[in-house]
Phi, psi and omega in degrees: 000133174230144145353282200305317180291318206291323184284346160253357142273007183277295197318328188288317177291323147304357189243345178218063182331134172093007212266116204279153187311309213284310200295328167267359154259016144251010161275345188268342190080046172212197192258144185288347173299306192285340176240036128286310176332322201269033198220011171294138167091335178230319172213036148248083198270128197271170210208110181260148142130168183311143181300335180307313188311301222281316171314312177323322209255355188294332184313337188264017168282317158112198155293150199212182169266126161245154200223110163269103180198186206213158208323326186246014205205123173227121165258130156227145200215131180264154189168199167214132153312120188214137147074076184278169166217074189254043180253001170250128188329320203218359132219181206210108174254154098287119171235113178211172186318315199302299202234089176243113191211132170252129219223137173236117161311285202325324174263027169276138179202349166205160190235121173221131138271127189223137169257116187206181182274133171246174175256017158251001211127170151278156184213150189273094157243176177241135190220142187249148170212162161282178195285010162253012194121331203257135158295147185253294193209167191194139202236152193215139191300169165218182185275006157227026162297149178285094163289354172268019187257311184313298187299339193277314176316272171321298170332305222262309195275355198281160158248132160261026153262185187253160205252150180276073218277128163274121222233353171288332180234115187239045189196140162323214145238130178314134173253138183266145193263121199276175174279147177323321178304323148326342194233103176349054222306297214302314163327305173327286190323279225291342141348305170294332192280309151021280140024093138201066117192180195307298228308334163298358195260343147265008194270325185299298202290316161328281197283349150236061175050003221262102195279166184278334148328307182272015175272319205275298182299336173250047165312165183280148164257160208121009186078016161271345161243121175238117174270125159226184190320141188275340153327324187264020156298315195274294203318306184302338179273356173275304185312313194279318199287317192295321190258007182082014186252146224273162183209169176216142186207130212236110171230155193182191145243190161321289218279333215171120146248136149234161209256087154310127161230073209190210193228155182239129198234306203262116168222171206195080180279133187207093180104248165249010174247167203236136174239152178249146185209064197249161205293309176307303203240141171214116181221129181225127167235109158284096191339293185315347168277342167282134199242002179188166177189144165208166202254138188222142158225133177247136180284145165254177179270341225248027199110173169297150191231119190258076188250178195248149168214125175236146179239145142277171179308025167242013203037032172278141165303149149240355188184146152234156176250101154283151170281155179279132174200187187217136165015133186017051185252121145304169177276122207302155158274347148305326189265321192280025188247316164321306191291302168346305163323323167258036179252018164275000000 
């Protein structure tokens, strides 16, 4: 923390009122850890003890925002944290109509409770980031949240002290993909077809190394894997709102996947993001950040399971798309009649 950054984020804000934390520290050349940091101590509290600790306690928080995203992609869904599983080292679920998260511990790696101005009020959250810096994930008060569930957290957990920020690396690193020659393709397929259930297809990608772009290029043939045009991420999500039909929409990082599962109603394009503005749901996608998309199917016990998958040029998810079901649910026949449309 210096001097010189806190007077060129005052100078950043005076020149663009409104200009959100993520986008000016990377207009400043920094990690949004290292410029929340230079709020330690005046409306920013540091946070000691495990992401496991602190999550235990958000269910008495009531209703909350919870907000997930990733260079193209931002989710938020109001709700209540329900039906933790946080006793295993290294991952974590909530599972609720609402609030559906799937959470990998390895990349939590700091905690601030932040107070700040909004242009509603002030408003309260609690924010997680990885060891470069970057948010994993983040929960913000609402006007009918329990603030004594806010206050016992901070009691129990604040600190005053300061964070070692980290300023040599302020971004994950691209996972590099080893060559196709290396890799068993024909094992691979029949693994894939295999298949039954999603939840196996990253431990599949795990055991023969495999990034997820390049699983996608050595698919089994037969339509588990299609690359089509990157537009027909938003059109199938324009189509299922017009036909009423329930969607699952998995957006995240390394650190947090989170899940929306319902119909989608309200859109909305404005600038370069294309938005969902729904009472539940709030999602802004920047289109221009997907460099691919495909249509992927994986075999179940409970049928073929049918998604969207969009990547940026760094081969990262920004978003996957579904139809909604559940465990020993076939796949709607409605969504997979959407998709279809777009394999000619």
């Amino acid at each position: 923390m210096t001097v010189n950054l806190v007077e060129a984020w005052e100078r950043l804000k005076q020149d663009q009122p409104g200009i959100r934390i993520r986008n000016a520290a990377s207009a400043l050349g920094v990690s949004e850890l290292e410029l929340l940091s230079t709020r330690i101590g005046l409306d920013v509290v540091l946070l000691k003890g495990s992401a496991q600790e602190i999550l235990a306690r958000i269910p008495s928080l009531g209703r909350v925002m919870a907000l997930t995203r990733n260079e193209h992609c931002v989710i938020e869904c109001k709700g209540v944290y329900q039906n933790p599983l946080l006793d295993k080292a290294h991952a974590g679920v909530f599972v609720g109509e609402d609030i559906d998260l799937r959470m990998f511990f390895q990349f939590w790696h700091y905690a601030l409770a932040v107070t700040e101005q909004s242009e509603h009020g002030i408003r309260k959250s609690l924010q997680f980031f990885n060891q470069y810096g970057e948010a994993v994930h983040k929960i913000y008060l609402l006007a009918e949240s329990e603030t004594a569930g806010y206050d016992e957290i901070l009691a129990t957990y604040g600190t005053g002290g300061t964070v070692d920020v980290p300023v040599l690396e302020r971004q994950s690193p691209a996972e590099e993909a080893i060559p196709d020659a290396l890799i068993d393709v024909e094992s691979f397929r029949h693994e894939w077809i295999s298949l039954r259930d999603t939840h196996e297809f990253l431990p599949l990608l795990h055991k023969y190394g495999l990034t997820r772009i390049q699983a996608l290029r050595l698919a089994p043939v037969g339509g588990y894997a299609l690359q089509v045009p990157v537009g027909i991420a938003t059109e199938i999500i324009r189509l299922a709102a017009a036909s009423g039909i329930p969607i699952m929409l998995f957006a995240g990082n390394k650190g947090m996947l989170q899940i929306y599962s319902g119909e989608v109603h309200k859109i909305v394009d404005h600038g370069e993001w294309f938005n969902i503005l729904d009472p539940k749901l709030n999602l802004h996608l920047r289109p221009s950040g997907i460099d691919q998309c495909w249509i992927v199917r994986k075999p179940t016990n409970d049928g073929i399971i049918t998604g969207i998958e969009c990547y940026d040029s760094q081969g990262e998810l920004v978003l996957q798309i579904f139809g909604k079901r559940k465990p020993g649910v076939p796949e709607l026949e409605a969504w997979r009649n959407i998709v279809e449309q777009f394999e000619l």
